[in-house]
C-alpha positions in Angstrom: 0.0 0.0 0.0 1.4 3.3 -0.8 2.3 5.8 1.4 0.3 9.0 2.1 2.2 12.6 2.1 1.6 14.0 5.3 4.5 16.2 5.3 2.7 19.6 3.7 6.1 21.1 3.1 6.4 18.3 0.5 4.5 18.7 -2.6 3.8 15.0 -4.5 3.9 15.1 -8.0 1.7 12.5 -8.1 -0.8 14.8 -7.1 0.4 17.6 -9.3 0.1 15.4 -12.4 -3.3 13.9 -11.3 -4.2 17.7 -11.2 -3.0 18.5 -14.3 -4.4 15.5 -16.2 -8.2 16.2 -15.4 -7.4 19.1 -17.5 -6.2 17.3 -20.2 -9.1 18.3 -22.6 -7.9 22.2 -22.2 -4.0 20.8 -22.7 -5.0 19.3 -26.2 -7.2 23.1 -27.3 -3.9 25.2 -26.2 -1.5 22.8 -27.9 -3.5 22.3 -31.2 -4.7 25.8 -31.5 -1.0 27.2 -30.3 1.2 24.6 -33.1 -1.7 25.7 -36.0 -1.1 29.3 -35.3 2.3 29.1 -35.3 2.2 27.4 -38.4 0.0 30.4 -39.8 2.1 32.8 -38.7 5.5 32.3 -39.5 4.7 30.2 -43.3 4.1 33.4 -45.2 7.5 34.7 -43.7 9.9 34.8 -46.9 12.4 32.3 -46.9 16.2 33.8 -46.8 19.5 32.2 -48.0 23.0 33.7 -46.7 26.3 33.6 -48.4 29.5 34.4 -46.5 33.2 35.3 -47.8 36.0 35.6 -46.1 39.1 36.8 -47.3 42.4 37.7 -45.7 44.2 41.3 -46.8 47.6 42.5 -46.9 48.4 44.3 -43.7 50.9 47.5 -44.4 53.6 47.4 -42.6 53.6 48.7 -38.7 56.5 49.9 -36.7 55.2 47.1 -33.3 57.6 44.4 -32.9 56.8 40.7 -34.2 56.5 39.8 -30.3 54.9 42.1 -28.9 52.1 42.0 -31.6 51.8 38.3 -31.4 51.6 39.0 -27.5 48.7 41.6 -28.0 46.7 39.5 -30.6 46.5 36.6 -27.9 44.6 38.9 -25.7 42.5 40.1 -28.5 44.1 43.3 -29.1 45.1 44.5 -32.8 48.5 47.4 -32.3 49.7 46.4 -35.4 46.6 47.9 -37.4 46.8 50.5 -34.7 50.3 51.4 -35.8 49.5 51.0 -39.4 51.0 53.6 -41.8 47.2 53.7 -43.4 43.8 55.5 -42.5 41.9 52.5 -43.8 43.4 49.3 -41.8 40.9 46.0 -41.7 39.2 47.1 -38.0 37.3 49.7 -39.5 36.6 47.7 -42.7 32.7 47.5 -41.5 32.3 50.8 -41.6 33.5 51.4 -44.9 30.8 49.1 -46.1 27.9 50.8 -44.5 28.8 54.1 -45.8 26.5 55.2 -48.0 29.0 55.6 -50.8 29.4 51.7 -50.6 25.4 51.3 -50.6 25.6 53.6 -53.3 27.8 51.7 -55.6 26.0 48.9 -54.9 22.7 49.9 -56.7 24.0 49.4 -60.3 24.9 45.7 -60.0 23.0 43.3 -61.8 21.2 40.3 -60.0 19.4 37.7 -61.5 17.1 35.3 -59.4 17.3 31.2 -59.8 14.9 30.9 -61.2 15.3 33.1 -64.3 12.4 35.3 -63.9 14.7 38.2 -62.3 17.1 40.5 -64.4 17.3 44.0 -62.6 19.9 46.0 -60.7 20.2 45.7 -56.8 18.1 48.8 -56.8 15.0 48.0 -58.3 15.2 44.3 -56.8 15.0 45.7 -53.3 12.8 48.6 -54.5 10.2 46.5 -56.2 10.7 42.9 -56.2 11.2 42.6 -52.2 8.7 39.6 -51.0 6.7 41.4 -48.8 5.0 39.1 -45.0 1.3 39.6 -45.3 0.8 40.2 -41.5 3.6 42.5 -41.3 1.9 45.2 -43.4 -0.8 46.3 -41.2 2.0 46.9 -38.6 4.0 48.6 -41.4 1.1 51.0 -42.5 0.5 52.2 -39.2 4.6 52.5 -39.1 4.6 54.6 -41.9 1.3 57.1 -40.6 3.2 57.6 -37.4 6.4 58.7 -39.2 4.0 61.3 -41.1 2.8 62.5 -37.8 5.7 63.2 -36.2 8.0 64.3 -38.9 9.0 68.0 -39.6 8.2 70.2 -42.3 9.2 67.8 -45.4 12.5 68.3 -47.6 12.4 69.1 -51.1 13.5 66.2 -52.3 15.0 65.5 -55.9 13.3 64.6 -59.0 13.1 61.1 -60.0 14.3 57.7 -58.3 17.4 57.2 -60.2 20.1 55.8 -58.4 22.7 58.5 -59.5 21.1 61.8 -58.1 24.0 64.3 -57.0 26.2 61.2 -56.0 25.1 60.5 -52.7 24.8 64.2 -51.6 21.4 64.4 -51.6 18.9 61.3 -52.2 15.7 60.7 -52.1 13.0 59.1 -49.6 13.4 55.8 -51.6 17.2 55.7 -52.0 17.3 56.1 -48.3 14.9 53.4 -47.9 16.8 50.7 -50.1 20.5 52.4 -48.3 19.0 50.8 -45.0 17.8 48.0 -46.5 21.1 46.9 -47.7 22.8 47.6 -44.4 20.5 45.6 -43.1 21.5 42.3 -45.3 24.7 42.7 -45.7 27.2 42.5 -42.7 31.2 42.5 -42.0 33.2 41.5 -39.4 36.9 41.2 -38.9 38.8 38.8 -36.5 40.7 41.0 -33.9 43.6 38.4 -33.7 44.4 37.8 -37.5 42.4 40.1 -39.4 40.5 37.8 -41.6 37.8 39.4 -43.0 34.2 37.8 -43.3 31.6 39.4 -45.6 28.0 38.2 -44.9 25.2 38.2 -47.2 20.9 37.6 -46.9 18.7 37.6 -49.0 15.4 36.0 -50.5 17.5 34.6 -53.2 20.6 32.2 -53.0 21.6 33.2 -56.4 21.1 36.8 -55.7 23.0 36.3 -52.3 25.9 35.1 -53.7 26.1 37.2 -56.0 26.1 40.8 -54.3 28.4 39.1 -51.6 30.9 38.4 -54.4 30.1 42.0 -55.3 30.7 43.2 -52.2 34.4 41.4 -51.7 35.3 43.3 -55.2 34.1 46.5 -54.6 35.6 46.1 -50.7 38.8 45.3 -52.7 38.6 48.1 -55.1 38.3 50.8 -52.6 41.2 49.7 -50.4 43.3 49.2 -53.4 42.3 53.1 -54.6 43.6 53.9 -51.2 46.2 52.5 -50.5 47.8 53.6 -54.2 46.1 57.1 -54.7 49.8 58.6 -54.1 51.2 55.8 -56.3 49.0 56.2 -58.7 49.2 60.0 -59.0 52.7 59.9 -58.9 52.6 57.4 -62.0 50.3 59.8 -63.7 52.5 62.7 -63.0 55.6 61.4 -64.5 53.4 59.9 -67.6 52.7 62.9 -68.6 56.1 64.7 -67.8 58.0 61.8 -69.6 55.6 63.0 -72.8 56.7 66.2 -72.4 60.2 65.9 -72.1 59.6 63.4 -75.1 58.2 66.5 -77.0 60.5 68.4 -76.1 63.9 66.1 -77.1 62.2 65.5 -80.7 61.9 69.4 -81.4 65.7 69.8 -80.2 66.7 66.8 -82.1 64.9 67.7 -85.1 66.7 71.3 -85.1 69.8 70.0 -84.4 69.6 68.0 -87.8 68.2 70.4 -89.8 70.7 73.1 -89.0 73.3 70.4 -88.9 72.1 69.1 -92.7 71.5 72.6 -94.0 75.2 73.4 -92.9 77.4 70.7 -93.4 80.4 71.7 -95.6 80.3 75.8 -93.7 83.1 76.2 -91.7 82.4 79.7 -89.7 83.0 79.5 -86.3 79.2 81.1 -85.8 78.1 78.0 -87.4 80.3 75.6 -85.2 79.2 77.3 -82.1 75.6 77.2 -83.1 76.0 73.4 -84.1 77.4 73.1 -80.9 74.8 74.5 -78.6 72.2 72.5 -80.3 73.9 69.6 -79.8 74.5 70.2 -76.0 70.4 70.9 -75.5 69.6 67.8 -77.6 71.5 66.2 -75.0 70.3 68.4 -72.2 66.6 67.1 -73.6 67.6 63.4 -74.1 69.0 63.5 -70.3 65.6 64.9 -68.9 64.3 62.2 -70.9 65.9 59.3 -69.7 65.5 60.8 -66.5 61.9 61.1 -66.2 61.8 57.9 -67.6 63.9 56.2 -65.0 61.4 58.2 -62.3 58.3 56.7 -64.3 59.7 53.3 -64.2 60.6 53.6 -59.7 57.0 55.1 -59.6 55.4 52.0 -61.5 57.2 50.1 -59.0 56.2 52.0 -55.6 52.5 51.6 -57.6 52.9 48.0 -57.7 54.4 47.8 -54.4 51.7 49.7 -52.8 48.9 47.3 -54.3 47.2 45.1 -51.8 46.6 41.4 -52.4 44.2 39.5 -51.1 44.0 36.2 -50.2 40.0 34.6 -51.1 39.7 31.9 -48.3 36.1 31.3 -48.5 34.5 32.2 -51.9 31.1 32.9 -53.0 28.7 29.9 -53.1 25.3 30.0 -54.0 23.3 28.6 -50.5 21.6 25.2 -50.8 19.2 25.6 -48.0 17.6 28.3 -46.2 19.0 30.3 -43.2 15.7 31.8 -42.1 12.7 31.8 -40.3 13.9 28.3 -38.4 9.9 27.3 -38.4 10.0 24.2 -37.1 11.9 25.5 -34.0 9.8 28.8 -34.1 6.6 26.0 -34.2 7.7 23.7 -31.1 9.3 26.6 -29.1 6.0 28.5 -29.2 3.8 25.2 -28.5 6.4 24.3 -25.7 5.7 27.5 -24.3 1.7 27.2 -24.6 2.4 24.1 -22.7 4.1 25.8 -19.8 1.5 28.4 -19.4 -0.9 25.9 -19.6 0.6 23.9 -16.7 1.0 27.3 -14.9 -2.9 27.9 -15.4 -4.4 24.5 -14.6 -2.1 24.4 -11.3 -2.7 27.5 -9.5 -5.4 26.7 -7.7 -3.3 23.4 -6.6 -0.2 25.4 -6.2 -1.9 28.2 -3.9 -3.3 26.0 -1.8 -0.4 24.2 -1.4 1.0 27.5 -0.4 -1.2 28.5 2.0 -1.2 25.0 4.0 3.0 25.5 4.1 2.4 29.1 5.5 -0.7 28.0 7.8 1.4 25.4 9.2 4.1 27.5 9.2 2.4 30.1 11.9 0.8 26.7 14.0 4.5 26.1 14.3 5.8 29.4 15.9 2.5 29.6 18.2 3.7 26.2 19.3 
């Protein structure tokens, strides 16, 4: 024969789940009404795909010693980028690509869906073609009518939608609203300790994904690249066009040194000689600039080459087999595992708080005692 709980500071759980289980009938409506709701909400959620890339740069060189740096990244802490002779080193990477010059280059791309029926730039497609949650856009409506209400007097804004209005200096409402939209589905993130960069891509498309992440890594690469050689490169254009000068310039003396040379050949006046002569010495003088500049060309070429990052493509662009997002089988059985608690929480109360009440009765027979 079982034993009987007489102790009231002990709750059975045999009693609990007797108490529960006459309320069974209410269990099965909160579990079946919670997992078909579930299901109903989150299905018309759009399915998203993400790509990531990540890529290691070329670090310029820094004036902190090997030990102390490999000392410092074991901790977490970067001072060789700190140190770095450049403005742009891979820490602040991230911020490059949010800045709306990035989001702006980023509208002329063209993206094409899976399954064919797409063919647009990155502008439109997030403009337009965004799949769009049906219960979302009552919330969204009464979003957009509280943003009229509280907003100030409105700013002229600039005729049309193209993407190229006044290059980034002054956009419109809906160039703002596809700038946040890509900042919201595209992400960086560099590792403190070695600098490896990792671009991160969503969208409703795994074709499209991979394809503006792999945009993304090139136009990342172009801009550090124009960094890091805008001196170089300036310099090589500088001495370009000085090496076509001097170029000019040592054909006209040449060419006046033969005429006058041709045109006087058997004269023997001493004015002649001396003016043979002087020609001669600025032809050289010329040809010497020449060779110059073109020596100075050629060392700037170099420093341009020199100055050109490479980078390293660890993980490359691949178009997503499966879906990152909404996880709706764990958003179903998380939401009916939480009906279920509540439920339990419900049935028992009554049980619970007179449970309760006995412990604290008893508790007060105790101290009178």
């Amino acid at each position: 024969m079982a034993e009987i709980n007489t102790d009231p500071e002990i709750i059975d759980l045999r009693e609990v789940v007797g108490t529960l289980w006459k309320r069974k009938a209410l269990f099965i409506k909160v579990i079946v009404l919670t997992f078909v709701l579930s299901c109903i909400w989150i299905v018309p959620f759009p399915r998203t795909y993400t790509t990531t890339i990540t890529l290691a740069p070329e670090i310029a060189g820094s004036s902190v010693s090997g030990a102390l740096g490999s000392v410092a990244s074991s901790f977490g802490i970067d001072l060789g980028s700190g140190q770095s002779t450049d403005a742009i080193y891979p820490i602040i990477y991230p911020d490059v690509i949010e800045s709306t010059k990035f989001d702006i280059s980023l509208f002329d791309v063209r993206v094409k869906d899976i399954d064919g029926e797409v063919d647009t730039t990155y502008f439109h497609y997030l403009q337009k073609l965004q799949k769009q949650t049906i219960w979302l856009v009552p919330f969204s409506w009464v979003s957009k009518q509280l943003r009229k209400l509280t907003e100030s007097a409105p700013v002229p804004q600039p005729s049309g939608e193209g993407q190229n209005v006044d290059q980034g200096f002054f956009l419109s409402k809906p160039q703002m609203d596809v700038i946040e939209s890509i900042r919201g589905k595209i992400s960086c993130d560099v590792d403190k300790k070695t600098d490896v960069i990792t671009i991160t891509v969503q969208d409703q498309d795994p074709l499209i994904s991979a394809a503006i992440a792999d945009s993304v890594r090139l136009l990342l690469q172009d801009y550090i690249i124009e960094y890091r050689t805008k001196k170089a490169r300036v310099d090589v254009d500088f001495y370009s066009d000085l090496l076509k000068k001097s170029k000019l310039e040592y054909d006209v003396a040449l060419e006046q040194y033969s005429v006058y040379a041709d045109s006087h050949r058997e004269t023997s006046l001493e004015t002649v000689t001396a003016r043979l002569e002087m020609l001669r010495n600025e032809k050289e003088l010329k040809l010497n600039a020449y060779n110059l500049v073109a020596g100075q060309l050629q060392a700037a070429q170099a420093r341009l080459q020199e100055r050109t990052p490479a980078f390293t493509v660890i993980q490359p662009a691949v178009v997503p087999l499966k879906a990152t997002g909404p996880k709706r089988m764990i958003f179903v059985v998380s939401m009916t595992m939480l009906a279920f608690i509540v439920t339990c929480m419900w049935a028992g109360k009554d049980f619970i708080t007179h449970q309760l009440t006995h412990i604290k009765t008893r508790g007060v027979e105790d101290n009178a005692e």
